[in-house]
C-alpha positions in Angstrom: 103.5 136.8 64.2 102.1 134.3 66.8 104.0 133.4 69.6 104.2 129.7 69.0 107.3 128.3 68.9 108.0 124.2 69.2 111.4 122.8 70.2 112.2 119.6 67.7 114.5 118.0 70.0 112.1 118.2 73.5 109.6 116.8 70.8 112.0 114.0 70.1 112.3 113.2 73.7 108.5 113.2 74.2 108.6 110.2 70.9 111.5 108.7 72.9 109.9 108.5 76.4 106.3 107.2 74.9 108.9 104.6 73.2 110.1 103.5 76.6 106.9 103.5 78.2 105.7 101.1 75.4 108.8 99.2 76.7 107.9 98.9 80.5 104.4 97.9 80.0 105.3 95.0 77.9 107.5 93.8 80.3 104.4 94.5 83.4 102.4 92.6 81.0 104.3 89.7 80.6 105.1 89.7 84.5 101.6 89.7 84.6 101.0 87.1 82.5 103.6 85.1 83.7 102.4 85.4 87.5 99.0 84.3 86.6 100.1 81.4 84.3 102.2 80.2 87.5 98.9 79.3 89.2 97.9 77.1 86.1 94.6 74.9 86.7 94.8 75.7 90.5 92.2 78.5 89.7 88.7 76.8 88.8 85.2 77.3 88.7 84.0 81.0 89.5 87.1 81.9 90.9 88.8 80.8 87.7 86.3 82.0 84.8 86.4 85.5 86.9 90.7 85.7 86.7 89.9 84.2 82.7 87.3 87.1 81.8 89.5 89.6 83.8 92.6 89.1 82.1 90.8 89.4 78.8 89.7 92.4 79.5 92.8 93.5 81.2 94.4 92.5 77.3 92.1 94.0 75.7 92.6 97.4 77.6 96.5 96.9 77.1 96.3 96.3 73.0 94.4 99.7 73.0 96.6 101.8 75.0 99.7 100.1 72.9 98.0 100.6 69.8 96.5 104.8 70.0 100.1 104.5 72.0 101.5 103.6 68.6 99.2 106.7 67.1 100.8 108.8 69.4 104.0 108.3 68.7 103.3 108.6 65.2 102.2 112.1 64.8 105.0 113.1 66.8 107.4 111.8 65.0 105.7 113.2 62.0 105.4 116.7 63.9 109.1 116.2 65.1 110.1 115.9 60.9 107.9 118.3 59.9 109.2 121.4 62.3 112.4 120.1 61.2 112.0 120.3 57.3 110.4 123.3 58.1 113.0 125.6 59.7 115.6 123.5 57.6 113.6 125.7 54.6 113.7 128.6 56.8 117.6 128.6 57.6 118.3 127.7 53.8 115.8 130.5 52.5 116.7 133.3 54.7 120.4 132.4 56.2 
């Protein structure tokens, strides 16, 4: 038999912490946001199409990390019922 074993509830925490994480970058986001919404039209010409085209991409890189973030947490949560239901089986099947 292999020696691969997996611990449900450290897997839980991993779902819990990517969860959190989710959590703080919103919140770095929005500060973000917020900060830069602050200067309003004081930012124009180069200066201001530079900070425009930055923060798109800076978006852009943010909806990706939230969404294979999202991916993430999926298959461990999947994972996390899966070795569950499976040594539920076990314990029921061989007590």
């Amino acid at each position: 038999m292999s020696g691969f074993q997996v611990d449900p509830a450290a897997l839980l925490a991993v779902v819990d912490r990517m969860s959190e994480f989710d959590s703080q970058l919103e919140a770095h986001l929005a500060h973000a946001r917020s900060s830069v919404a602050a200067l309003g039209t004081s930012w124009y010409g180069d200066g201001g199409e530079a900070e425009r085209s930055a923060q798109q991409q800076w978006d852009h890189g943010a909806q990706e990390m939230r969404d294979a973030l999202a991916r993430l947490r999926q298959i461990a949560e999947g994972a996390h019922e899966n070795y569950s239901s499976a040594a539920q089986t076990n314990v029921r099947n061989w007590g």
